[in-house]
C-alpha positions as CSV (number, residue, x, y, z in Angstrom):
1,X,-36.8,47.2,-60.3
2,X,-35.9,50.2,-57.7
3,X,-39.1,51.2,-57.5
4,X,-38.8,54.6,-55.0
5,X,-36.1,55.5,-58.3
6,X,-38.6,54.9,-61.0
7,X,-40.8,56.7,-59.4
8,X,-38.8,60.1,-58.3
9,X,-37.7,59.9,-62.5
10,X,-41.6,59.6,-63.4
11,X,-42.0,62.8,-61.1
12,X,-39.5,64.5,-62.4
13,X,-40.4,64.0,-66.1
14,X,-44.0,65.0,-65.2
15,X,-42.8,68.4,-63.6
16,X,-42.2,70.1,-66.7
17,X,-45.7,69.9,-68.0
18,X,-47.1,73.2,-66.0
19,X,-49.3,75.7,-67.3
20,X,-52.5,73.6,-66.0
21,X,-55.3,75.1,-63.4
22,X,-53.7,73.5,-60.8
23,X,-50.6,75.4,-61.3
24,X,-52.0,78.4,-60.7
25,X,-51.7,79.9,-57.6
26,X,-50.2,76.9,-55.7
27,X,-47.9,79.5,-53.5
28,X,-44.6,77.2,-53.9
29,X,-42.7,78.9,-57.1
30,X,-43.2,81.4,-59.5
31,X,-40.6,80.0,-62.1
32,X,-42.0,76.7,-62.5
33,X,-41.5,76.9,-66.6
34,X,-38.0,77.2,-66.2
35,X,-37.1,74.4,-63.8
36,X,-40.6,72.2,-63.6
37,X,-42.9,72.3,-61.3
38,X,-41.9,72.5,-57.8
39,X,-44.5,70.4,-56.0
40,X,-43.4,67.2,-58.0
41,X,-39.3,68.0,-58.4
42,X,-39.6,68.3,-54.4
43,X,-42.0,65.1,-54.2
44,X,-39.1,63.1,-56.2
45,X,-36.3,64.5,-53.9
46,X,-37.9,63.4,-50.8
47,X,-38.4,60.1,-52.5
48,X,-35.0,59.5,-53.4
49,X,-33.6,60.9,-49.8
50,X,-36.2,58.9,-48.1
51,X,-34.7,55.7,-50.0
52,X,-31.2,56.3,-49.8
53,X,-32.2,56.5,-45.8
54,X,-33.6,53.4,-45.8
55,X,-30.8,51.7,-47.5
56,X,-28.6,53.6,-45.6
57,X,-30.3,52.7,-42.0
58,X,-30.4,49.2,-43.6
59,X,-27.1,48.5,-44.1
60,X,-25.6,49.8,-40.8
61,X,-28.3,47.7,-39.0
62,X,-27.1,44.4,-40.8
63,X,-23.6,45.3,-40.0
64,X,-24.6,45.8,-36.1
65,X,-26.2,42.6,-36.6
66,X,-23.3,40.6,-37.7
67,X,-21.3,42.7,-35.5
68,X,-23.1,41.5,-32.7
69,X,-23.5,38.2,-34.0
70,X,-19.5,37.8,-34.0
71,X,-19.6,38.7,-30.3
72,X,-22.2,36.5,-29.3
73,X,-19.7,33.2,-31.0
74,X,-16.7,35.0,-29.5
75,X,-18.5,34.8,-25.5
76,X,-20.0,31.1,-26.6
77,X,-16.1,30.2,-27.2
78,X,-14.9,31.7,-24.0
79,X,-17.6,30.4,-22.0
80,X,-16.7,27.1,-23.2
81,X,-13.4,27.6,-23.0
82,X,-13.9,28.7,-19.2
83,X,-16.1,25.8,-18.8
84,X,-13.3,23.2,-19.9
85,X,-10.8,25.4,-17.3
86,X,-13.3,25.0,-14.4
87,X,-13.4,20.8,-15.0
88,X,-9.8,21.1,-15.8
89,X,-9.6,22.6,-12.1
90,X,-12.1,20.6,-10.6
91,X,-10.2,17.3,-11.8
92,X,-7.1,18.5,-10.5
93,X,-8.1,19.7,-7.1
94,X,-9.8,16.1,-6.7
95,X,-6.4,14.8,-7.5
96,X,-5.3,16.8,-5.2
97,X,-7.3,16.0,-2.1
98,X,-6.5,11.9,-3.6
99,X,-2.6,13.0,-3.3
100,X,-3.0,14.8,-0.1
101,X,-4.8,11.3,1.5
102,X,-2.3,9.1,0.3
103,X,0.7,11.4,1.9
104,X,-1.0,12.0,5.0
105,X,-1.4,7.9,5.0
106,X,2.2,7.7,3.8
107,X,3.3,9.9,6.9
108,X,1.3,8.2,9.4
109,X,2.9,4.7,8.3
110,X,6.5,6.4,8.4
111,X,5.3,7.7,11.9
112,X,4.8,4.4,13.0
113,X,8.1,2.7,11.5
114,X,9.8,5.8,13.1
115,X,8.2,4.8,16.6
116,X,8.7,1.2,16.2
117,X,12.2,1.6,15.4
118,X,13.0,4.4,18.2
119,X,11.3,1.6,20.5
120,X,13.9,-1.3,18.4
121,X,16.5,0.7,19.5
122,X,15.6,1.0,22.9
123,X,15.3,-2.4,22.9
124,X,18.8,-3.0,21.7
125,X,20.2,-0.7,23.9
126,X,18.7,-2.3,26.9
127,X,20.2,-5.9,25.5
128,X,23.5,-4.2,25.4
129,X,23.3,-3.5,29.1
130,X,25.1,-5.5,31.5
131,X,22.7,-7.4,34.1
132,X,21.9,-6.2,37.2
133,X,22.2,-8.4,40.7
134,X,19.7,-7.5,43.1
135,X,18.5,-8.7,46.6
136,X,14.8,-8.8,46.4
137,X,12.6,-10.5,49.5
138,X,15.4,-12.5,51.0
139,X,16.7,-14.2,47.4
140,X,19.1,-13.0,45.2
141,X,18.2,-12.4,41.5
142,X,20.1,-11.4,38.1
143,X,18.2,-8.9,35.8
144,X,18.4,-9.7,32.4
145,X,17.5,-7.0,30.1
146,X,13.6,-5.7,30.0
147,X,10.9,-8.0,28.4
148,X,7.7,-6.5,27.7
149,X,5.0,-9.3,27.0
150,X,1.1,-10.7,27.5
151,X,0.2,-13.3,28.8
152,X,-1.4,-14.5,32.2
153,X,-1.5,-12.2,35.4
154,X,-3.2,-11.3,38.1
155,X,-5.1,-8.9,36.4
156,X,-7.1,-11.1,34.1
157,X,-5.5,-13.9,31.6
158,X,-4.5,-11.9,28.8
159,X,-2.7,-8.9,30.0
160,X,0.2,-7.2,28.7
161,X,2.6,-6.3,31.2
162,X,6.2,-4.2,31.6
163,X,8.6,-7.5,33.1
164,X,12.3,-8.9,32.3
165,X,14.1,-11.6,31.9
166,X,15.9,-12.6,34.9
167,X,17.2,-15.4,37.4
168,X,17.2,-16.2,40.8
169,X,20.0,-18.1,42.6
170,X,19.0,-21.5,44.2
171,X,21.1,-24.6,45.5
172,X,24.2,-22.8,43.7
173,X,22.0,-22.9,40.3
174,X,20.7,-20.1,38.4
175,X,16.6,-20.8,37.9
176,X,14.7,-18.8,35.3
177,X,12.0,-16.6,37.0
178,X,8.7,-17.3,35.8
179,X,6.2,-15.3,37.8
180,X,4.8,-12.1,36.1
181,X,4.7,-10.6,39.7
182,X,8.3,-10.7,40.3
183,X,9.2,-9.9,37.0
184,X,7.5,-6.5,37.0
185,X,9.0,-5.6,40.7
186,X,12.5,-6.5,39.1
187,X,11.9,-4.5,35.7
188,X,11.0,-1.3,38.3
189,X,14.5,-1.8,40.2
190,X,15.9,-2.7,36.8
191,X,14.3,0.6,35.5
192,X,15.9,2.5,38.5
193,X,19.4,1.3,38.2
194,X,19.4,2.2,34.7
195,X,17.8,5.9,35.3
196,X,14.9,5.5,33.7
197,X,12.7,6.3,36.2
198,X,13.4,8.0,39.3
199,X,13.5,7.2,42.7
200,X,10.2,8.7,43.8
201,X,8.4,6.8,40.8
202,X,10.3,3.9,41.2
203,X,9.0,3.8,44.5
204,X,5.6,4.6,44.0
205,X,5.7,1.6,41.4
206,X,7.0,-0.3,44.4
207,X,3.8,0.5,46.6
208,X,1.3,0.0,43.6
209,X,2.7,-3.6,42.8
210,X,2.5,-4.4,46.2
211,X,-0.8,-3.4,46.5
């Protein structure tokens, strides 16, 4: 039942029964036998406005409600959605730093074939040079091509050093040299006559191997 209704009709049927002592002199209407009594038609008004208000207030704060509720799923889905971006991102720039290791160990290994083949090529091109005949402490000897290697010398027993391979003349034989000594003093002269060291360095080479 709308009660606040019921009531302001009740009022309203009751304000035409005037004439009693209370009527007189109430100060609100003079007229009250035409229209009802004035005290009770104003009572129902007030009743009826008052409940239309609340209705009123009522509905536009369930609409604010919803209205807010609405936004409330609408930031929930765009913080998840931004919350699936940022481990979207994360995976990717972990990827990323994954992808960046393996290139920068991908370059370092071409780096090294590069090097290794530069120093191939050196290698060839020293093979393809034509030996060398020098006079060296009173014997003749025939430079090879360069030989880097280890192996024993005077330096300790496992030392790599710059040598060649190269002869030596003896009773009208060519003899392979075998001593790391000689083999480095040759590679410096072989070094020399090929231009790939100067004279200065060649002969401060000289002076360290004799020392």
């Amino acid at each position: 039942m709308d009660k606040p209704n019921e009531i302001a009709r009740a009022l309203r049927r009751l304000s035409v029964e005037t004439g009693s002592l209370a009527c007189l002199g109430c100060g609100h209407e003079h007229n009250c036998s035409t229209h009802g009594c004035a005290i009770l038609r104003d009572a129902a008004d007030l009743i009826v406005q008052l409940n239309d208000f609340d209705q009123t207030q009522s509905k536009i704060a369930l609409e604010r409600c919803q209205k807010v509720e609405a936004q409330l799923v609408a930031e929930k889905a765009k913080y998840a959605e931004l919350q699936r971006y940022n481990v979207d991102c994360t995976k990717k720039c972990d990827a990323l730093v994954v992808e960046k290791a393996d290139l920068q160990s991908a370059l370092a290994e071409s780096q090294r074939r590069e090097q290794a083949a530069v120093e191939r090529i050196a290698e060839l091109e020293a093979d393809r040079r034509e030996p060398v005949d020098v006079e060296m402490d009173g014997r003749t000897y025939r430079i090879i091509g360069p030989a880097d290697a280890s192996g024993p010398h005077i330096d300790g027993p496992n030392d790599t050093f710059r040598g060649c391979r190269a002869l030596f003349w003896y009773k009208d034989h060519w003899h392979t040299v075998k001593n790391t000594g000689i083999k480095e003093r040759l590679r410096i002269l072989w070094d020399e006559h090929y231009g790939i060291i100067g004279p200065q360095e060649a002969g401060k080479v000289k002076q360290d191997a004799k020392d």
